[in-house]
C-alpha positions in Angstrom: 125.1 7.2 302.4 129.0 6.2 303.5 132.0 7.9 302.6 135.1 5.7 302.1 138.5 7.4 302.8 141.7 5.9 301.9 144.5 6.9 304.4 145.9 9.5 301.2 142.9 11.0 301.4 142.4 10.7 305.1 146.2 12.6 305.4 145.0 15.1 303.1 141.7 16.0 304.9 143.4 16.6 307.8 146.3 18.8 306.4 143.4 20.8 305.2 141.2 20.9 308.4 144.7 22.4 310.2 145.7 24.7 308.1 141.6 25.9 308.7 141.7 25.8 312.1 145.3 27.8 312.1 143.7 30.3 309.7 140.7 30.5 311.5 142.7 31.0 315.2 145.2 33.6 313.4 141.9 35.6 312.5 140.2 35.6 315.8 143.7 37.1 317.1 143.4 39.6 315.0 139.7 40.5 315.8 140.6 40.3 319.8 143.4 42.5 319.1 142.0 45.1 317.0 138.9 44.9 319.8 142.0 45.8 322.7 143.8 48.6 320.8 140.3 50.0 320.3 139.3 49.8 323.7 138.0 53.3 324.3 135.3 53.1 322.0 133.0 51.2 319.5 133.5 51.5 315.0 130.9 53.2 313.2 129.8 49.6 312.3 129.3 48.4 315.4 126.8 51.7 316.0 125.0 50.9 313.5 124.6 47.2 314.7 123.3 48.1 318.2 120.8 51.1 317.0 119.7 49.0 313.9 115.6 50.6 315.0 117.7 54.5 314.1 116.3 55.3 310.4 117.7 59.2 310.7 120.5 61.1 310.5 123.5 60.4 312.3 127.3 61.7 313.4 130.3 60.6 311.7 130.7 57.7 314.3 127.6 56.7 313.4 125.2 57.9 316.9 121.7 58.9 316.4 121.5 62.4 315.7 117.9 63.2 317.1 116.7 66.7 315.6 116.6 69.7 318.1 113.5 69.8 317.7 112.0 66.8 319.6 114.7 67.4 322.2 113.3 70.7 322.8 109.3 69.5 322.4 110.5 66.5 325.1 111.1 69.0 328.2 107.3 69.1 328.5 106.8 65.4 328.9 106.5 64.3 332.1 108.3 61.2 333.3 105.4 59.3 334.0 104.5 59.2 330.6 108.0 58.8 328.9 108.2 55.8 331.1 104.9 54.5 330.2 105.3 54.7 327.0 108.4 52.9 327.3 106.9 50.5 329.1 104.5 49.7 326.3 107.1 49.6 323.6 108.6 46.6 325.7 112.0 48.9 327.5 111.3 48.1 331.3 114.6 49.3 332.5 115.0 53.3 330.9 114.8 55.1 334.3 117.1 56.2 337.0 116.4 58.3 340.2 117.6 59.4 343.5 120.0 62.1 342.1 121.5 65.0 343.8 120.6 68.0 341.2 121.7 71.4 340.4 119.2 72.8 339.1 116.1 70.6 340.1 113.7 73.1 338.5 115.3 73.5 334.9 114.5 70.2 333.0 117.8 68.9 330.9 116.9 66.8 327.4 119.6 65.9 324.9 121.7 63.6 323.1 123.9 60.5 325.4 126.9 60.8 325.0 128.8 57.9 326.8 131.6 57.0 329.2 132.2 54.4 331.3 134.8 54.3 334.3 136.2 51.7 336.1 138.2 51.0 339.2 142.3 51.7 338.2 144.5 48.6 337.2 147.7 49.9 335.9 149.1 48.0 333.0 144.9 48.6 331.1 145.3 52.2 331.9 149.2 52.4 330.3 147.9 50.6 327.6 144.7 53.0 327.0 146.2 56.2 327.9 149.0 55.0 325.3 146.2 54.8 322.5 144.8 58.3 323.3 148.1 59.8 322.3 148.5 57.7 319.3 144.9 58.7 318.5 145.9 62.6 319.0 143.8 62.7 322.3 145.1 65.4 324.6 145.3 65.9 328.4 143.7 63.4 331.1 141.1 60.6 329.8 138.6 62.1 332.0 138.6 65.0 329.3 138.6 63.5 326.1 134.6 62.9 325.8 134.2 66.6 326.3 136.6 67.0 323.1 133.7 64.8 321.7 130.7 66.9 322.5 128.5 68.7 320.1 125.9 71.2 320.9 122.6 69.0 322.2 124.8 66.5 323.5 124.9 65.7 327.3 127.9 64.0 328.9 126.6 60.7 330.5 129.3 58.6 332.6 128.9 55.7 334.5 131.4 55.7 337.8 130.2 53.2 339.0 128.7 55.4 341.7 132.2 56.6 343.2 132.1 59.8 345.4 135.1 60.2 347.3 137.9 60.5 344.8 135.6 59.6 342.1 135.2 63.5 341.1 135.0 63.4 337.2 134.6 67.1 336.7 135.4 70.3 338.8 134.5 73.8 337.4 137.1 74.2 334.6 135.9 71.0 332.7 132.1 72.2 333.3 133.1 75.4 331.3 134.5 73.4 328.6 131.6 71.0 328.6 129.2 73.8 328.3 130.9 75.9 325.6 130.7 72.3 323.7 127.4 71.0 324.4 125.7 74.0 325.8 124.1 71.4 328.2 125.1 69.9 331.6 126.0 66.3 332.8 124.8 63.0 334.2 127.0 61.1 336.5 126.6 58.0 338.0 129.3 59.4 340.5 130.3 62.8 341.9 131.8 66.5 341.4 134.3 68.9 342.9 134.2 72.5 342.7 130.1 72.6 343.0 130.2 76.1 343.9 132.2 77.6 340.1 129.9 75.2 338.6 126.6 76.7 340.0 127.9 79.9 338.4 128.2 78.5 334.9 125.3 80.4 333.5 122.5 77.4 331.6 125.2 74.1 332.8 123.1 71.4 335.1 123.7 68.1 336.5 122.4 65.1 337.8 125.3 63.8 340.0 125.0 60.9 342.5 127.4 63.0 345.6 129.8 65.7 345.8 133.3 65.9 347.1 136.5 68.2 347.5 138.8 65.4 346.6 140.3 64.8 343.3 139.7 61.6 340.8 142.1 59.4 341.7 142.2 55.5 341.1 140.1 55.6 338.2 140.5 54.9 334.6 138.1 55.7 331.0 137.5 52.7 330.2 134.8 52.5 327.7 134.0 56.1 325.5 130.7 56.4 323.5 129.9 52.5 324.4 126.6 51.2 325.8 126.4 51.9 329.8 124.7 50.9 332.9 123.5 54.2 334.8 122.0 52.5 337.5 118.9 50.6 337.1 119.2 52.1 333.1 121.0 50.7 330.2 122.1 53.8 328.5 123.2 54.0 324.3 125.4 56.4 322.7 123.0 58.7 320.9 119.8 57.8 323.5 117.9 60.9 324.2 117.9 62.4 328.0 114.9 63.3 329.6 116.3 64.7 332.9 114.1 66.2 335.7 113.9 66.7 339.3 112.4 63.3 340.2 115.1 61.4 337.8 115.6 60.7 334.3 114.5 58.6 331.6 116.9 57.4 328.9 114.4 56.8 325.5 115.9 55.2 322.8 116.8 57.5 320.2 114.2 55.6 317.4 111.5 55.7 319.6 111.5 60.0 320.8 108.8 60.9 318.2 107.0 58.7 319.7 107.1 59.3 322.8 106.8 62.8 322.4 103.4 62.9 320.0 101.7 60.3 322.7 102.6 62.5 325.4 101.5 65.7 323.9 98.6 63.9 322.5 97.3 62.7 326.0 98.2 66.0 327.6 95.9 67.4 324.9 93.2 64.5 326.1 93.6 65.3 329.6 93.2 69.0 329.0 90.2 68.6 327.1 88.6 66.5 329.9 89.3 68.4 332.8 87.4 71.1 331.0 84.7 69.1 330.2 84.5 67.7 333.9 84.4 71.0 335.6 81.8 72.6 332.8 79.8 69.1 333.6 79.6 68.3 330.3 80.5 64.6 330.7 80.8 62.4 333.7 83.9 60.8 334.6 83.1 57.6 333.7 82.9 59.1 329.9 86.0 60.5 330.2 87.9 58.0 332.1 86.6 55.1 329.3 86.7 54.3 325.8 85.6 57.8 324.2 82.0 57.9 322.2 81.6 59.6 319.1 79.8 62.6 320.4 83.1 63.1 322.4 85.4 62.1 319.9 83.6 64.8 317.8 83.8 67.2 320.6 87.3 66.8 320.9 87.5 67.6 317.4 85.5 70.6 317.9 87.6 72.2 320.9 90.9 71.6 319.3 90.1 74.0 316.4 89.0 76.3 318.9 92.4 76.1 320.5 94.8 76.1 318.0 97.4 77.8 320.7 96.9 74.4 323.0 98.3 72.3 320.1 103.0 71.6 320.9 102.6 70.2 317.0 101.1 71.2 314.2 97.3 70.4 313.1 98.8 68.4 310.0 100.8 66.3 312.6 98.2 65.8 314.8 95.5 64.8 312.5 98.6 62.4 311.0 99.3 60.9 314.1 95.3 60.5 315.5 95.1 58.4 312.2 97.5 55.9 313.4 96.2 55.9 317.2 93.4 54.3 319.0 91.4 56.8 320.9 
């Protein structure tokens, strides 16, 4: 089918299509603008859009609130199995190690929250620290996510792995950060002032150096926003699962998870080492698709040991319903 234009109509089509096109450019300077002036960090809207999988509670801003329970349950998963469980779920880049650590025999779980650094360019850094104050932020950038913590959270920064002058914290702001979070840190960068830190009684980190100088040259520019920690992509709201060998960041939709499969294989491999040393079964029983005269055995020894079970009985027989043995 052809469409005839006279040259009226012609004219008035494209008066029309210009004054779209100028509507249309006026409102993606708007967008871009209200994206600059909100530099620092992300709308509850556009949480919700990245962590679409999150079906729980959440803070005001609109990050995953993961309950303090499975934080807590998560510091006796190993990070072999957070990892290949992650693995499974299709997440092949959750895992970060190499770090210089505190505390290296006191595991750290908790809430992400973000910050990402970057090398200092003057007139971004006028322009951010400009919005902090009109926001009611107050002191240095390099404080403001600890104004944002809450108890469970863990202050997670990527500085782009900057050591000399790249000190985000010394012992004053690890005081503050653990009177907020009652946690430590994880910095893709380094500390000053390791020694007053050390003392803060229960504060950890995971740091990539240490150093006596000051941060200089740097500049917030991204708070509560996705990250790169590493080899890691890291979310506002993931949940931390820091240890001495490294840390995995798991997805805050997908800790329940990873928390009943690990508990549930500990439970397996528990159950099998005992059988192996009483000879009740071979390894290659144990080490291969169960039997049901093992299956019921299983069974059997788990309401012998009720005090082995991290869950309850209703949440384990819940969850061996929806899992292959």
């Amino acid at each position: 089918m052809f469409c005839l234009f006279t040259d009226e109509k012609k004219e008035f089509t494209m008066k029309k299509m210009k004054t779209l096109w100028l509507a249309w450019g006026l409102a993606s300077c708007l967008v871009i603008f209200d994206q600059l002036a909100h530099a620092q960090t992300i709308s509850r809207e556009q949480m919700l859009w990245l962590t679409p999988e999150w079906k729980g509670e959440r803070f005001p801003d609109g990050r995953p609130k993961i309950a303090d329970k499975w934080l807590e349950r998560l510091k006796n998963v190993s990070l072999e199995e957070a990892w290949a469980i992650l693995r499974n779920e299709g997440y092949h880049n959750q895992f970060e190690g190499d770090w210089q650590v505190m505390y290296p025999d006191k595991p750290m779980t908790g809430r992400a929250l973000t910050a990402q650094y970057m090398p200092l360019r003057p007139e971004m850094d006028k322009q951010i620290k400009a919005k902090g104050k009109t926001d009611g932020r107050i002191g240095a950038p390099n404080s403001w996510p600890i104004d944002m913590l809450t108890p469970g959270d863990i202050y997670v920064a990527d500085s782009y792995g900057k050591v000399v002058d790249g000190t985000l914290i010394g012992d004053n702001l690890g005081n503050a950060i653990y009177a907020k979070s009652r946690n430590g840190v994880v910095f893709y960068g380094s500390v000053r002032d390791i020694e007053g830190l050390e003392r803060i009684e229960g504060f950890n980190g995971w740091i990539k150096g240490y150093d006596p100088s000051y941060i200089q040259e740097m500049m917030l520019a991204g708070l509560n926003v996705p990250i790169r920690v590493g080899r890691a992509t890291v979310l506002p709201g993931d949940a931390v699962l820091a240890k001495k060998g490294g840390i995995v960041f798991i997805p805050a939709h997908l800790v329940e998870k990873v928390v009943q499969e690990a508990e549930f294989i500990a439970l397996r491999d528990k159950f099998g080492h005992q059988r192996l040393r009483e000879g009740k079964f071979t390894p290659g029983q144990i080490d291969t698709a169960w039997t049901d005269e093992i299956k019921t055995d299983f069974l059997k020894w788990l309401d012998e040991n009720p005090k082995l079970l991290p869950m309850t009985r209703q949440e384990l027989d819940e969850f061996m319903k929806k899992r292959t043995w």
